[in-house]
BAMAR-322672 format. One line per 2 residues: number of its first residue (from 1); their letters; for each residue x, y, z of C-alpha. Coordinates in Angstrom, 1 decimal. Layout:
! residues N
NUM> A> X,Y,Z | ... $
! end
This chain:
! residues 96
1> XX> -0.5,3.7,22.3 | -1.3,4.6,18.7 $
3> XX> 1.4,3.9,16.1 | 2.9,6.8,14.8 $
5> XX> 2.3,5.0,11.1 | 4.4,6.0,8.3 $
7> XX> 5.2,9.5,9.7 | 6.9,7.4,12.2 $
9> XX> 9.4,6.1,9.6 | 10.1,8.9,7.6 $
11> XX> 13.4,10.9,8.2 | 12.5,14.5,7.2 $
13> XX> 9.3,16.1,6.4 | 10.4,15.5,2.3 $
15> XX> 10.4,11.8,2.5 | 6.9,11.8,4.9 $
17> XX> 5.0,14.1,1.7 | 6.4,11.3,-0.7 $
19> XX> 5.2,8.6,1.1 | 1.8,10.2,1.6 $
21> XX> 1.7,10.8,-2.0 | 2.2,7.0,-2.8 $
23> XX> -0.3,6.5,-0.2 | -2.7,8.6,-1.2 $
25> XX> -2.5,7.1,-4.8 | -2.7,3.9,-3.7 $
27> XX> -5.8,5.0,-2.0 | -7.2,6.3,-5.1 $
29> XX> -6.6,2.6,-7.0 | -8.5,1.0,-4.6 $
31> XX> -11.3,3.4,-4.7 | -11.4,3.0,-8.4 $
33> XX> -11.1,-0.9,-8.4 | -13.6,-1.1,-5.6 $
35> XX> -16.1,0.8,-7.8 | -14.9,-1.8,-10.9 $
37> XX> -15.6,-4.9,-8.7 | -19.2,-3.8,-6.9 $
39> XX> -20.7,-3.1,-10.9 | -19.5,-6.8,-11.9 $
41> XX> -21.0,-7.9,-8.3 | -24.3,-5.9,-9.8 $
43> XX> -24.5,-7.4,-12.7 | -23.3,-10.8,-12.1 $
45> XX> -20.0,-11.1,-13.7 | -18.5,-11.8,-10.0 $
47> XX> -19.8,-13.8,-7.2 | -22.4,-12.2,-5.0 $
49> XX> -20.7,-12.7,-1.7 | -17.3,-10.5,-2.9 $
51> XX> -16.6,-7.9,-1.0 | -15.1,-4.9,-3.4 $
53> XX> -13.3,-2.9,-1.2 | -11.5,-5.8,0.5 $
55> XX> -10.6,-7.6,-2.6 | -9.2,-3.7,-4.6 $
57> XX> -7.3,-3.2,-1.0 | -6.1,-6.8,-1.6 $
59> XX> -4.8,-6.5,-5.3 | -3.3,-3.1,-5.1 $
61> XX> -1.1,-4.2,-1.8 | -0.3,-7.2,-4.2 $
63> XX> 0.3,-5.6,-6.9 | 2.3,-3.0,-5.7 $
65> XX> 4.4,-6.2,-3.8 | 5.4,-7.6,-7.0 $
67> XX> 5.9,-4.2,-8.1 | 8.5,-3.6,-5.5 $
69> XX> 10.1,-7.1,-5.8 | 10.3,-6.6,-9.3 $
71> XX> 12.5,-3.2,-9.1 | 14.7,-4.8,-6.1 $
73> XX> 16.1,-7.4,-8.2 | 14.0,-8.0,-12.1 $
75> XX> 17.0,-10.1,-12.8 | 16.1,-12.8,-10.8 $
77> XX> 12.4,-11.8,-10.0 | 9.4,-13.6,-12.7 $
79> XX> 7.8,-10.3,-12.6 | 5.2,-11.7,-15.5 $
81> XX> 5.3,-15.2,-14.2 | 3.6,-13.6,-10.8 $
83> XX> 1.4,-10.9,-12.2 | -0.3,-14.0,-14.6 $
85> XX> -0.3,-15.9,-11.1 | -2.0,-13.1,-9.7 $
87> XX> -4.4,-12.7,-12.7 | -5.4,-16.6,-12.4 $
89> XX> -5.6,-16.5,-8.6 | -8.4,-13.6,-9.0 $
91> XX> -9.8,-14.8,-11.7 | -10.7,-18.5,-9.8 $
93> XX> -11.6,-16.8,-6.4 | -14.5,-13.7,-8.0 $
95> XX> -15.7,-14.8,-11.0 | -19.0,-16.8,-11.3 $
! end
């Protein structure tokens, strides 16, 4: 049986077109970062064997995590402590 997905979730038709939208953009970042990561593949800025799409899917779902802990509770959330993190986790597993 196929999951109904988000549309699943959504109480009325409002909050489904919102989540889309945030969906859709999300979508859009990771085409854009995809395209980012495949020219420093090209010219050898990043290791050969990374693969763009999976690594932009990766750091927009990550970044949009910390995003979301961040708003929940910035009080007690490092929001800068874990995008740096991020920053020198990526920067140690594509570059040459």
């Amino acid at each position: 049986m196929r999951s109904p997905g988000l549309r699943g979730v959504a109480a009325d038709p409002s909050e489904t077109s919102q989540i889309l939208a945030v969906g859709r953009h999300s979508f859009n970042r990771v085409h854009d970062l995809a395209a980012v990561l495949a020219r420093g593949v090209g010219d050898g800025s990043l290791r050969p064997d990374v693969d763009p799409r999976a690594e932009a899917t990766h750091v927009v779902g990550t970044i949009r995590g910390l995003s979301y802990l961040w708003a929940l509770d910035p009080d007690r959330f490092d929001g800068l402590g874990a995008f740096d993190h991020l920053t020198e986790v990526l920067r140690q597993r594509l570059t040459v």
